[in-house]
C-alpha positions as CSV (number, residue, x, y, z in Angstrom):
1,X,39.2,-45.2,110.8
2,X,39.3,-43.8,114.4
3,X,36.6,-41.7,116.1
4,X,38.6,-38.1,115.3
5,X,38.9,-39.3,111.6
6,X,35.5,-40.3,111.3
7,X,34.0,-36.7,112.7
8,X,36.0,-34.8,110.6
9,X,34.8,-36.7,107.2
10,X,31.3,-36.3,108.5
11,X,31.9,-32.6,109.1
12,X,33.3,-32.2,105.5
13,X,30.3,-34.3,104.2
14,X,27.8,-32.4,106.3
15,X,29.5,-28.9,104.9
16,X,29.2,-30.2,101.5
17,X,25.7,-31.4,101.8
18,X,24.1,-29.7,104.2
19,X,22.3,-33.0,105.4
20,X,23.2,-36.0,105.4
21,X,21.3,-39.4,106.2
22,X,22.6,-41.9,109.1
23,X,22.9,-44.5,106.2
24,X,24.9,-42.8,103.8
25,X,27.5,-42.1,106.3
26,X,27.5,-45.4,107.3
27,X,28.3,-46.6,103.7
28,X,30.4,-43.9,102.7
29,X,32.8,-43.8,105.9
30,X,32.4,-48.1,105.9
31,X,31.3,-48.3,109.7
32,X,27.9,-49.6,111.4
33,X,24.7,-47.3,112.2
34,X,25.0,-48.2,114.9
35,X,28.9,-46.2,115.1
36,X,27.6,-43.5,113.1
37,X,24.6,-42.9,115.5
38,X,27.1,-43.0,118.6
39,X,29.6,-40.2,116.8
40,X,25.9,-38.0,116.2
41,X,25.2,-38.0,119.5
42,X,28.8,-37.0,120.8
43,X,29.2,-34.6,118.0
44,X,26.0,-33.2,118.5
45,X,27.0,-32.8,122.5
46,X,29.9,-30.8,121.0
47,X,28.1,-28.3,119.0
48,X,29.7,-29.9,115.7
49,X,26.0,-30.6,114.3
50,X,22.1,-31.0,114.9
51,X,20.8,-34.5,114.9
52,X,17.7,-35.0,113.1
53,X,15.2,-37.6,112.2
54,X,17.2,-40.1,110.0
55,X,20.4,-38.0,110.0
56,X,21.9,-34.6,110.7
57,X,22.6,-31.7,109.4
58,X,25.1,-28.6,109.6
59,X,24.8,-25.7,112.6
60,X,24.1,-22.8,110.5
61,X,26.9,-20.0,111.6
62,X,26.3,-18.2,114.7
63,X,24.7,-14.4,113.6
64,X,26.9,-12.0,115.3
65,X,25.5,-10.3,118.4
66,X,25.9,-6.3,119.5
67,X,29.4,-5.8,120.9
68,X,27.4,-4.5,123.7
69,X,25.7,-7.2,124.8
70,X,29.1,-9.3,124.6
71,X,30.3,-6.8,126.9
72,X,28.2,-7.7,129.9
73,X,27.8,-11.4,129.2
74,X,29.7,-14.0,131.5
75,X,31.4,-10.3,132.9
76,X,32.5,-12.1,135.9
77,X,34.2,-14.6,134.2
78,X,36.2,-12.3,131.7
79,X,37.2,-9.8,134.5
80,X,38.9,-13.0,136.4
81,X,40.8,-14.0,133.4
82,X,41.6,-10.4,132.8
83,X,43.3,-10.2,136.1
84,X,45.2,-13.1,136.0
85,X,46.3,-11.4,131.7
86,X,47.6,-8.7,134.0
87,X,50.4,-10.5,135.0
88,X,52.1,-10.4,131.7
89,X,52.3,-6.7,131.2
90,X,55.4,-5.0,131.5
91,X,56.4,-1.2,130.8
92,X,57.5,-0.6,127.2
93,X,55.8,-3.3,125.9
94,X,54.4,-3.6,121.9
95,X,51.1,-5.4,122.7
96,X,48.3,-7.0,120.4
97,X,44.8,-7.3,121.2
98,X,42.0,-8.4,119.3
99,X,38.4,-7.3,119.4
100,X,37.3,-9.8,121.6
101,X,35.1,-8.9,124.9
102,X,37.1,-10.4,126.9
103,X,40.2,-8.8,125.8
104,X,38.5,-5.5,126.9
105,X,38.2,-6.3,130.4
106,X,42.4,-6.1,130.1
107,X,41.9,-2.4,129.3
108,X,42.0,-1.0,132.9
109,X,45.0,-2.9,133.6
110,X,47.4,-0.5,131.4
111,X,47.1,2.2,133.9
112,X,49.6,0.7,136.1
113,X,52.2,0.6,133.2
114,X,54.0,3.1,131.0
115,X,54.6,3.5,128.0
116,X,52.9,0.6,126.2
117,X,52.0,1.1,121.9
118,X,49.0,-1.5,121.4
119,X,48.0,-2.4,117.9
120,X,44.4,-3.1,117.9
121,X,41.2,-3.5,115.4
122,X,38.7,-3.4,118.0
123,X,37.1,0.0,117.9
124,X,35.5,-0.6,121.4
125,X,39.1,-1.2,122.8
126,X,40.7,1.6,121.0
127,X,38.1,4.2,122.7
128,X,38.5,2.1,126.2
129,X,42.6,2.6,126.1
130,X,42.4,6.5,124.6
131,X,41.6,7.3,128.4
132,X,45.0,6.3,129.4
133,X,47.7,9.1,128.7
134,X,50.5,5.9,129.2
135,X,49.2,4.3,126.4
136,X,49.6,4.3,122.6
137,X,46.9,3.6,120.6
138,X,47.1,2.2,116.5
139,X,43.5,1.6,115.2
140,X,43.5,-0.7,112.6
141,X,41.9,0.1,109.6
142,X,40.0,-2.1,107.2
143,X,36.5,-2.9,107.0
144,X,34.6,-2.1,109.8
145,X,31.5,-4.4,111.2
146,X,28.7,-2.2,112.6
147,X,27.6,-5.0,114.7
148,X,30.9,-6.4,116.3
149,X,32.6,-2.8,115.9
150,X,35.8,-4.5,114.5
151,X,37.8,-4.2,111.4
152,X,38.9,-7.4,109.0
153,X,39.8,-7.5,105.5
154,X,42.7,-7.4,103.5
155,X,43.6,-3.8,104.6
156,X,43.8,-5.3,107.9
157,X,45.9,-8.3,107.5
158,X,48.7,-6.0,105.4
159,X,48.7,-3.6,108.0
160,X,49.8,-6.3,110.7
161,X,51.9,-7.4,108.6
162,X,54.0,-4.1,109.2
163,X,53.8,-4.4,112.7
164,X,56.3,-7.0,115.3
165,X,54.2,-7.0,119.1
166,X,55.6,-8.4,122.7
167,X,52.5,-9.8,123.0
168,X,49.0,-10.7,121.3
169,X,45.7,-11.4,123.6
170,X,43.9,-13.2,121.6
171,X,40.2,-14.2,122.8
172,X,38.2,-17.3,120.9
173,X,34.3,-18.6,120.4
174,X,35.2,-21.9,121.6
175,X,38.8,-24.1,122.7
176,X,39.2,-28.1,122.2
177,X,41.9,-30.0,122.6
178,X,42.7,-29.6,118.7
179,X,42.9,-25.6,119.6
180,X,40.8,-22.6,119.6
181,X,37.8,-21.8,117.2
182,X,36.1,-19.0,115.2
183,X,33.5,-19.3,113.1
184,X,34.3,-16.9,110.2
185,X,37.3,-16.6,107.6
186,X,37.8,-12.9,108.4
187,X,38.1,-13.3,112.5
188,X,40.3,-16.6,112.0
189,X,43.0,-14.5,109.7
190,X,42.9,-11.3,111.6
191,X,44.0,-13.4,115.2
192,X,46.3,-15.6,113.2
193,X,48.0,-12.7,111.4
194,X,48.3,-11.4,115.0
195,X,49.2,-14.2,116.3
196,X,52.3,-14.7,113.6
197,X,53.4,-11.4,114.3
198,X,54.0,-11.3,118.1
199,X,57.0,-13.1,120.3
200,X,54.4,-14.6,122.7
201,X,50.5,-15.3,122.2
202,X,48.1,-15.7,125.3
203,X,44.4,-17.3,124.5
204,X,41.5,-16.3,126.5
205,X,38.8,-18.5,127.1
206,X,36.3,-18.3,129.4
207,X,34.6,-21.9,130.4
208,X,31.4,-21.7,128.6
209,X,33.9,-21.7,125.4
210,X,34.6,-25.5,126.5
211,X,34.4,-27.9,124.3
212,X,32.9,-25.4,121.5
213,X,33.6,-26.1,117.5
214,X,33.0,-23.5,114.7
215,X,34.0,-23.7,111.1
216,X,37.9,-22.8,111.8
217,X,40.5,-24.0,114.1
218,X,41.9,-20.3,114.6
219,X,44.6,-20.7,116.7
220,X,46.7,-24.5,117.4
221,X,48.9,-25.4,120.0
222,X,52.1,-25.1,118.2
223,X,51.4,-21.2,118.1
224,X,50.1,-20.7,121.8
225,X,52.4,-20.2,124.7
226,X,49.7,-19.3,127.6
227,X,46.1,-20.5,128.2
228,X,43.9,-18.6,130.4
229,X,40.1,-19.1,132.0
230,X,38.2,-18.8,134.7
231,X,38.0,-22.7,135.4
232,X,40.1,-25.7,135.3
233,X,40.5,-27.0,131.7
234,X,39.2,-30.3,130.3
235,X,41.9,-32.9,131.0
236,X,41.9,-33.2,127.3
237,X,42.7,-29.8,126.7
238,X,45.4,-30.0,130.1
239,X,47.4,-33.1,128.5
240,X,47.9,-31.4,125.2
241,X,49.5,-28.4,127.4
242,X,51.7,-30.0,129.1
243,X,52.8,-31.8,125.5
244,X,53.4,-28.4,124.1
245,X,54.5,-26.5,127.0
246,X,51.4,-24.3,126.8
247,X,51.3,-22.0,130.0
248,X,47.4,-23.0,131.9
249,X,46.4,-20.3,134.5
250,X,42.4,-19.9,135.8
């Protein structure tokens, strides 16, 4: 069993079980303590898990954080991959954006264009872009998180269903070289859905994202045409690119 293989039966074990001892994995996956201690530590370096004495155990879902706060955090970062979004907007355009902070900082870029319809379910975004006269705004409904100020839900997915965009901008929690990552059900179908609905999908993720694992792998490869940061991907992350033609700018 190779490394990959081996951290994703521990992952399934550890969501399972909640804890699980060094030992056990080293009988149940057939490999040395001395392996299983050695894919701890790296897994643990990766935010997959928390070591602890004798074993490990799962990381506990992130609690979501004031949209506000998310707002101002790593600003400089966001604002750079914004600019460099900018790029890819055209007049006319049927564009996609999720809730994401980063996504936000695109806002003040529609100015320069006209005409563009943008499907939404951020409610931050929606008030940001109802200051531009060039731009029209669908809110999408659903149920509505008083924390993150997005919708999700199944009143959500059907409704961009019924919608086809140019273009999606799609921000993550965290990008590997298997793809990007969310750590809820609800996020990961809302940017999939967009995703499936759109001709071309562009990823944001700023570098502290690097190298960062939730629960779901919301977005892969296959489905991605650009990447966009504010710092020179892993190598890693750069060779799978280049596989799948996946556009890199940062």
């Amino acid at each position: 069993m190779i490394p990959y293989e081996r951290h994703e039966a521990i992952m399934n074990l550890l969501r399972e079980k909640k804890y699980v001892r060094t030992e056990q994995l080293s009988k149940a996956l057939y490999v040395s303590v001395a392996t299983i201690r050695r894919d701890l530590t790296e897994m643990e370096k990766n935010g997959f898990l928390q070591r602890v004495s004798g074993g490990a155990r799962v990381i506990e879902e992130p609690k979501d954080r004031p949209v506000e706060y998310m707002v101002e955090e790593n600003v400089r970062k966001k604002k750079h991959i914004a600019r460099l979004a900018s790029r890819y907007l055209r007049d006319d355009q049927r564009i996609s954006l999720d809730a994401g902070s980063t996504v936000l900082q695109l806002c003040p870029y529609f100015e320069r264009y006209n005409n563009l319809n943008v499907l939404t379910n951020g409610l931050y975004t929606a008030l940001e872009l109802m200051k531009i006269d060039s731009v029209n705004v669908h809110l999408l409904g659903g149920n509505l998180n008083k924390i993150l100020l997005d919708t999700k839900g199944t009143d959500t997915m059907s409704q961009i269903g019924m919608h086809h965009s140019d273009i999606a901008f799609i921000s993550c929690r965290g990008i590997t070289a298997r793809g990007s990552f969310d750590p809820n059900d609800d996020e990961t179908a809302v940017k999939r859905a967009f995703a499936e609905n759109s001709t071309k999908v562009v990823l944001f993720a700023d570098s502290s994202k690097f190298n960062k694992t939730f629960l779901n792998v919301s977005l892969g490869y296959d489905v991605i045409d650009a990447i966009i940061s504010d710092a020179p991907f892993p190598e890693d992350i750069q060779e799978v690119c280049r596989n799948k033609n996946v556009e890199m700018l940062w």
